[in-house]
N, C-alpha and C positions, 0 to 999 in steps of 0.2 A: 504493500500500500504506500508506503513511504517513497518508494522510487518510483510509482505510477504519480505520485504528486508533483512529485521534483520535477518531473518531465514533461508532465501537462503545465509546470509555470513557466518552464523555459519555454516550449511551444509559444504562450500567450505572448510570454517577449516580443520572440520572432514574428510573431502575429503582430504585435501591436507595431513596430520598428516598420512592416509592411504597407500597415492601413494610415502609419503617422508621413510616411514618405509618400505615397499614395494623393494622399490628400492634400500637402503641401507642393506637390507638383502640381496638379490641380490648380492652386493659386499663386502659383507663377507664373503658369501660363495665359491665366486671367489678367496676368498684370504688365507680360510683358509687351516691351513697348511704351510704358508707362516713362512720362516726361519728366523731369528733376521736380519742377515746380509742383507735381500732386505728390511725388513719392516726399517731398521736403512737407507737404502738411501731414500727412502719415508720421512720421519722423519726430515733427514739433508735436503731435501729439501724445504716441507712445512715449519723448522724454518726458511730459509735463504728469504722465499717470504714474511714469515708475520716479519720478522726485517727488511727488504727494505719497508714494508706497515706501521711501525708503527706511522709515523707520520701522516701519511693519517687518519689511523682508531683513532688516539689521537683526531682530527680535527672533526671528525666524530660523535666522542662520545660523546664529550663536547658540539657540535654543536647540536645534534637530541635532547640529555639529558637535558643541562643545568647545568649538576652538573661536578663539581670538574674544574680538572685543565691542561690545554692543554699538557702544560712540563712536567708533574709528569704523566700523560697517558702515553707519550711517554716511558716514564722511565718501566712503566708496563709494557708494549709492550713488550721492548725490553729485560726485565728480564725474560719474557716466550719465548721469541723466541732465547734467547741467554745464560744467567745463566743459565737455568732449562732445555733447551734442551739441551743445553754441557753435564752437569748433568744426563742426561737422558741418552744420547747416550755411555755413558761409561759404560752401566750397561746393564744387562738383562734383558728381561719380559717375550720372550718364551725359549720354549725347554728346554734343563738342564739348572739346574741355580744353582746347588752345588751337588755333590757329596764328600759322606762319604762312606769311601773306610773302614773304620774300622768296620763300623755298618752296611754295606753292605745298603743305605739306599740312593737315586738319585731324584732330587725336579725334577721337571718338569712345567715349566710355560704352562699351557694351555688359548685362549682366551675366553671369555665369551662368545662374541656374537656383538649384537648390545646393544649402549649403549645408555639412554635418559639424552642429558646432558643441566640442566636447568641454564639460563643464567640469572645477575640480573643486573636490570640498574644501580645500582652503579660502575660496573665493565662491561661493555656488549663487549668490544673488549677483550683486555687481557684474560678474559675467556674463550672466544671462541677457544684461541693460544693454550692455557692451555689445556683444553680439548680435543682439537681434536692430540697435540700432546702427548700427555697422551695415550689417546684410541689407534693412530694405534699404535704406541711404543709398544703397549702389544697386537697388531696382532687385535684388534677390528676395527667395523666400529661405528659410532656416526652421530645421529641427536640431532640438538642443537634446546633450544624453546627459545628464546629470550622474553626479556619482552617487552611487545605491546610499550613503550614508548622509547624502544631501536631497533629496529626489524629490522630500515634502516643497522644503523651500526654494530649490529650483525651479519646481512646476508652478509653482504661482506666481516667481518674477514671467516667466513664460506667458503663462496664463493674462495679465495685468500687461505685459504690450500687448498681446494677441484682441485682448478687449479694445484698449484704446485704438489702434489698429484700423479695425472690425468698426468703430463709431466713428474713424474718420473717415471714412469708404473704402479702407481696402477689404477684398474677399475674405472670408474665413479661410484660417491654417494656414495665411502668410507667415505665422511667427508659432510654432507646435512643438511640444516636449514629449518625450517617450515617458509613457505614464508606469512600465516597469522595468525600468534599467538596472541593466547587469553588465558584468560585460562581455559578456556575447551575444546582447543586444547591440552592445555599442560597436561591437566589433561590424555586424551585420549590419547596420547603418553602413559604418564608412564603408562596405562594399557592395554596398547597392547602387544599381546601373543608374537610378537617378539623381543618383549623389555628383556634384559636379567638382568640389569641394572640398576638403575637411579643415575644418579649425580645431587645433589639439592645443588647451591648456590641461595639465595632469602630472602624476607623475612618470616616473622612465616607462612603466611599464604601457601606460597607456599612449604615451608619444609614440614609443617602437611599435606599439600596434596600430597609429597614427600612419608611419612610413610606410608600414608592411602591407595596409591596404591597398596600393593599385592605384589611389587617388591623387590627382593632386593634394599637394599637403603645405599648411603652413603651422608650424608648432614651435612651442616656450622648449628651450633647453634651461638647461641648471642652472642654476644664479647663485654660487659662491661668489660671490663682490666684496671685492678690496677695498678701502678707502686708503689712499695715502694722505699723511700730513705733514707738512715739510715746516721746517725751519725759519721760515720767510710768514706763517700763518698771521696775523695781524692782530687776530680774537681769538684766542685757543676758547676761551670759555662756550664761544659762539659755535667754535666750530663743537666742541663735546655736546651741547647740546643739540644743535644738526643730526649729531649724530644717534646720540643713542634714542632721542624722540625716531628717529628713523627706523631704527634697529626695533624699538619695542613699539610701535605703531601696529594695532589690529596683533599683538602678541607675534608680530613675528612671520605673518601667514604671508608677506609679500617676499617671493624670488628675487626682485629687483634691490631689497635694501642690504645696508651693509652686513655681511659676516663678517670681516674680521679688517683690524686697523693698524697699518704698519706707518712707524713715527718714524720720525728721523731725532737720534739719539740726540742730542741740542734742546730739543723742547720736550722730550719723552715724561720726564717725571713730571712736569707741567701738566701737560693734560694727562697725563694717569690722574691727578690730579683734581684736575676738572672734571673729566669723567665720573668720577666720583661724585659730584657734587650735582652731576645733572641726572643722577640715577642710578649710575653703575656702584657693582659693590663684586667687591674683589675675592673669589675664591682661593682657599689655599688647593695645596694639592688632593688633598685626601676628598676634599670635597668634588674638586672636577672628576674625580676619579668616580667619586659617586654618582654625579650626574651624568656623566659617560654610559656610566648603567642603564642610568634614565631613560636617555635618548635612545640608545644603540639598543641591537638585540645579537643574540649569541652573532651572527652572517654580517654585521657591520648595516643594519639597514634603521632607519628609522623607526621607532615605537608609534604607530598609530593614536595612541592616550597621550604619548607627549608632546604633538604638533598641537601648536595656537596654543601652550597655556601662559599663565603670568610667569613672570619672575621667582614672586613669592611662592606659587604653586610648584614651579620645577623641586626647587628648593628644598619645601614640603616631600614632594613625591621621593627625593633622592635624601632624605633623613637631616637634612640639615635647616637652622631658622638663620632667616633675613630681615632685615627693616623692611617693613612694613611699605616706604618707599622707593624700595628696590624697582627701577623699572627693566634693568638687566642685568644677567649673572655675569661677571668677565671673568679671564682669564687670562694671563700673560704664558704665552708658548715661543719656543724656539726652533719647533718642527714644524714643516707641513708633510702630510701624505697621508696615503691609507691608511695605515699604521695608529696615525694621530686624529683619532674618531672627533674629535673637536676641532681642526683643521676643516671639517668639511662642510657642504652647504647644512643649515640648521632652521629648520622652521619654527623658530621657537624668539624668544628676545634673552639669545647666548651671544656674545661679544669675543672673539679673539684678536689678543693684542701683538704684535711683533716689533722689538726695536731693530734699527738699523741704521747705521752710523749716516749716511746719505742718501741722495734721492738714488743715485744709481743703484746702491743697492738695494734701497725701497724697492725700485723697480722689479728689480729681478725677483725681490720677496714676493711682491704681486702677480709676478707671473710665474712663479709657482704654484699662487691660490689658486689662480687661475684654471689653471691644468688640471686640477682636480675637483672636477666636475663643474667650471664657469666660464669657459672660453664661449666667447661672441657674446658676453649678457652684456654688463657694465661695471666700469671702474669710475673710486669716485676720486678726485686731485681736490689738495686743500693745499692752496700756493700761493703765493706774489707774484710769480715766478714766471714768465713764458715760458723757459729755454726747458724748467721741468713739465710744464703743458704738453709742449712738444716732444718731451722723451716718452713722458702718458701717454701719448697719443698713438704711439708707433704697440701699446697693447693689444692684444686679437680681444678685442669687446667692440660690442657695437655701441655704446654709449659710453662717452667718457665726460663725466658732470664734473666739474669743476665750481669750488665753494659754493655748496648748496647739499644738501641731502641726497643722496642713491636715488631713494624710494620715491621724494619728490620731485628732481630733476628729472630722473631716470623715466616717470611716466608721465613728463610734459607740462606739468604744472609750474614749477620752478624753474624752468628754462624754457625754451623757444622750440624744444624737437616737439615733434608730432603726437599732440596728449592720445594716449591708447590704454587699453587694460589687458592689449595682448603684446607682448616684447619678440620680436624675434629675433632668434642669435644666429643667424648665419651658417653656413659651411661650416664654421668652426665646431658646432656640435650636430652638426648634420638637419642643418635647415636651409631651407631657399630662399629667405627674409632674414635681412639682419637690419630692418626698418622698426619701428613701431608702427604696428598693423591698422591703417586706416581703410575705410572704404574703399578708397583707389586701389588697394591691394585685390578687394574681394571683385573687379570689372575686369574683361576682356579689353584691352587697347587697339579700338582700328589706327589705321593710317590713312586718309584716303590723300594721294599721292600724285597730282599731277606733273607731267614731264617737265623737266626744268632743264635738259639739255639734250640736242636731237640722237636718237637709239642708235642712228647708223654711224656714229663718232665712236662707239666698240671696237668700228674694226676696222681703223686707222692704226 
């Protein structure tokens, strides 16, 4: 009886992944063709329901999840449904989108299709905003797979654009979630023939099964991120808090903020210092060693129970008490690698410290972090300094923030690159995007090309 059950729910999966793709091709093709100007009032609507819902779906996430942080959810929320769709709404995804009058030479946004956009329980609302107003922005429709330990409050940020949507005239199931996700629903999504698509935020396991579908693919790799801090910094106090608000933001659930912060020995005990005073609190060894336990399981992988919690909680979980405003555990370490289970990315508000007598060797310290599991995310520079800009610069990350926060720079807010809630890294860890993924990523680019020098000049 037990395996006739098992198998009749998987069935319903596959079932439901068929009738959800089904239906959202259906309304794409109802749509498509559809001109910027009705898809942009779709757009302005769906933002304006999921920024009245964010605190709903904040309550939601933290509650099904367990991980992160009620107020800093809300904040997500509201950066997708408010910074990033303002953003959004100013710009183009179909029809023309430049003409060069001199080269005779006219872009054309066209849509893709349907998209499969994979949701992770670190993030399961915010994503959902993100994506779906992403996808129709550039005239597409999307189905979202949520992760089975998110799937309540997945399905309702879903649900909540697909209404507003739906009231501002587009067709039902432009915007649709698999109501039982596994993952070999979600597998079966991304290789379904009317998937045109895949969007993979997750972790390794769901990326690689990301790649391995057959689809086009655009996916989040690792975010181990360095921050450097040099000798030349102007505000160390400024810069510790940058930092470790960054670091313990939403407990830690964002890939983009800092892991671990290599000083240049000159101002080292300085901001140890400061750090201190903006949150952090200094483990001894026996303690890291206990919270190693925490985090890590026998194979070196993450504990599921210790993603997104506080500081104070880590602490708690691994036997040891902290001040009360602890907003991260640090550490000061002289290794990186496998080896060194705290060297590596941490979904948690964990801080690793590295001294280093200069930037050059800063450097090389960060692209060691790098290497271990954060190539193409981002690096963060805390300088005066060009000529160290410029050494930063030559990093394999695809963002390099300079004085400002990872997590803030890094997703558009504090700096000028392209606000997103999806980062992609590049070739460096095996992706085709090392942009932050906007609309223009999810359209087809025409050309239409008229002659600008005669054909029979070839074959002179």
């Amino acid at each position: 009886m037990t395996v006739t059950a098992t198998l009749d729910a998987d069935l319903a999966a596959l079932a439901d992944v068929r009738a959800q793709v089904s239906a959202t091709k259906k309304a794409f093709d109802a749509i498509e063709g559809a001109d910027q100007q009705w898809l942009d009032e779709i757009v302005r609507a769906m933002a304006k329901a999921g920024y009245d819902a964010s605190e709903e779906l904040a309550r939601m996430a933290v509650d099904e999840t367990g991980y992160g942080v009620y107020e800093n959810k809300i904040i997500k929320n509201r950066f997708n449904t408010g910074f990033v769709a303002d953003w959004m709404l100013e710009r183009r995804a179909v029809g023309v989108l430049w003409a060069d009058e001199e080269n005779k030479v006219t872009a054309v946004g066209s849509p893709m299709g349907v998209i499969a956009a994979i949701i992770p329980v670190t993030n399961p609302t915010a994503t959902v905003l993100f994506k779906s107003l992403a996808s129709v922005k550039a005239g597409n429709a999307v189905v979202h797979a949520p992760h089975p330990r998110a799937a309540r409050c997945s399905a309702r940020a879903a649900e909540i654009m697909a209404e507003a949507a739906v009231h501002a005239g587009a067709p039902e199931n432009l915007v649709s979630c698999l109501r039982q996700p596994t993952l070999d629903a979600t597998r079966e999504l991304m290789r379904h023939g009317d998937i045109r698509l895949v969007l993979a935020t997750g972790g390794p396991a769901m990326v690689a099964a990301a790649y391995s579908s057959g689809k086009p693919t655009i996916a989040v790799g690792a975010g181990n991120v360095p921050a450097y801090v040099d000798s030349t910094v102007k505000d160390l106090a400024e810069t510790a808090t940058m930092i470790v608000t960054s670091k313990s933001f939403d407990n830690g659930t964002a890939c983009v903020a800092e892991q671990s912060v290599v000083i240049a020995a000159p101002v080292a005990d300085q901001l140890v210092q400061e750090l201190g005073r903006a949150g952090a609190t200094w483990m001894t060894k026996d303690q890291q060693a206990a919270l190693t336990r925490t985090l890590f399981d026998e194979r070196g992988g993450l504990r599921a129970n210790a993603v997104g919690q506080s500081a104070v909680r880590l602490a708690e979980m691994s036997g040891f008490t902290v001040p009360a405003s602890t907003k991260v555990l640090a550490a000061e370490l002289d290794e990186v690698g496998d080896h060194v289970l705290l060297s590596r990315e941490i979904l948690g508000p964990v801080l690793t410290v590295y001294r280093e007598p200069d930037y050059q060797a800063g450097w090389r310290r960060c692209r060691e972090i790098l290497a271990l599991g954060g190539e193409g995310h981002t690096v963060a520079v805390h300088t005066s300094d060009p000529e160290v800009v410029a050494k930063f610069g030559e990093l394999p990350a695809g963002r390099i923030v300079v004085n400002t926060p990872a997590l803030f720079g890094g997703m558009g807010y504090s700096t000028n690159v392209d606000p997103s809630f999806q980062i992609g890294t590049g070739t460096w860890s095996g992706s085709i995007c090392s942009d932050n993924v906007t609309p223009l990523h999810l359209v087809n680019i025409k050309r239409i090309a008229h002659e600008a020098r005669p054909w029979r000049g070839v074959f002179d």
